[in-house]
C-alpha positions in Angstrom: 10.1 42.8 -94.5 6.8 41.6 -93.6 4.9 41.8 -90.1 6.1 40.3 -87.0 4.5 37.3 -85.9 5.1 34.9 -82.8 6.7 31.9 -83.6 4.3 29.6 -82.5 1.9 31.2 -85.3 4.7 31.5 -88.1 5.3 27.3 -87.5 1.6 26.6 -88.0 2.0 29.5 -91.2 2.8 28.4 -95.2 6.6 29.3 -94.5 6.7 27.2 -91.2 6.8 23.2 -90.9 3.8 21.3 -92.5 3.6 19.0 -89.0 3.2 20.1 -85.7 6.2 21.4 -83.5 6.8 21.5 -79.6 7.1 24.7 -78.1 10.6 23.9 -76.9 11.7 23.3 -80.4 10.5 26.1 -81.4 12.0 27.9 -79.1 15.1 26.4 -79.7 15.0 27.4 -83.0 14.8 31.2 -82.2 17.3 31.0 -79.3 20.5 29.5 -81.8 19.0 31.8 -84.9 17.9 29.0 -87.1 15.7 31.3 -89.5 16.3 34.1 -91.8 15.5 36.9 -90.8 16.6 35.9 -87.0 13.8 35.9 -84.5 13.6 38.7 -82.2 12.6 38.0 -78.1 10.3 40.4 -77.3 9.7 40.7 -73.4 8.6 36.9 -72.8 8.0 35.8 -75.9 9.7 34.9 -80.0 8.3 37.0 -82.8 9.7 36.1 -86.0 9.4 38.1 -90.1 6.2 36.5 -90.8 7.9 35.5 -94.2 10.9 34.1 -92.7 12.5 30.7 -93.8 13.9 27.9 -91.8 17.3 27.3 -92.4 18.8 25.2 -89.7 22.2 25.1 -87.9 24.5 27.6 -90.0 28.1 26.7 -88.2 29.1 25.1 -84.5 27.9 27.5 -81.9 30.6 28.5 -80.1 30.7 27.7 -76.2 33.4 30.3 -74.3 36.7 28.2 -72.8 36.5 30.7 -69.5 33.3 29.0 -68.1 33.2 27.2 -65.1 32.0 23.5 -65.8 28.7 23.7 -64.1 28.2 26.9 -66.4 29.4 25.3 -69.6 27.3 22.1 -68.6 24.4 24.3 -68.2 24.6 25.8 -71.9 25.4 22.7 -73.7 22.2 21.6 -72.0 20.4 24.4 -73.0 22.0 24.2 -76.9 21.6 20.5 -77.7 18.8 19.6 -75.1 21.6 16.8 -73.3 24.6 16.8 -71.1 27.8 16.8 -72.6 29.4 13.8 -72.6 32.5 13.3 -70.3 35.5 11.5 -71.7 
């Protein structure tokens, strides 16, 4: 295991993404585990295995049934960056 960098630096690094990425994606990428090792939040901010890889969405993230709609609204939102749609 190498040395923890943020995530902004590990992006801009050989084992990150050869153009530039917004900091929302990049925090997006941390928040649903999208590299191996996982990032780590450390008080305010995503450190990341400075040799870790990118590997994308694994499986369907799960969203608990027992939510309120607001609530479940809220982390769809948060997960795909858009409101659900309503049928």
């Amino acid at each position: 295991m190498g040395q923890l960098v943020t995530i902004t630096d590990w992006a801009s690094g050989p084992n990150g993404f050869k153009e530039p990425i917004s900091r929302s994606a990049l925090h997006k990428i941390a928040k649903t585990k999208q590299t191996y090792p996982p990032a780590i939040k450390q008080g305010r901010r995503w450190v990341v295995d400075e040799n870790a890889r990118f590997i994308g969405m694994v499986g369907k993230v799960e969203i608990s049934s027992g939510m309120s709609a607001q609530a479940r609204h809220l982390v769809e939102k948060a997960l795909n960056g858009c409101p659900s749609q309503k049928a």
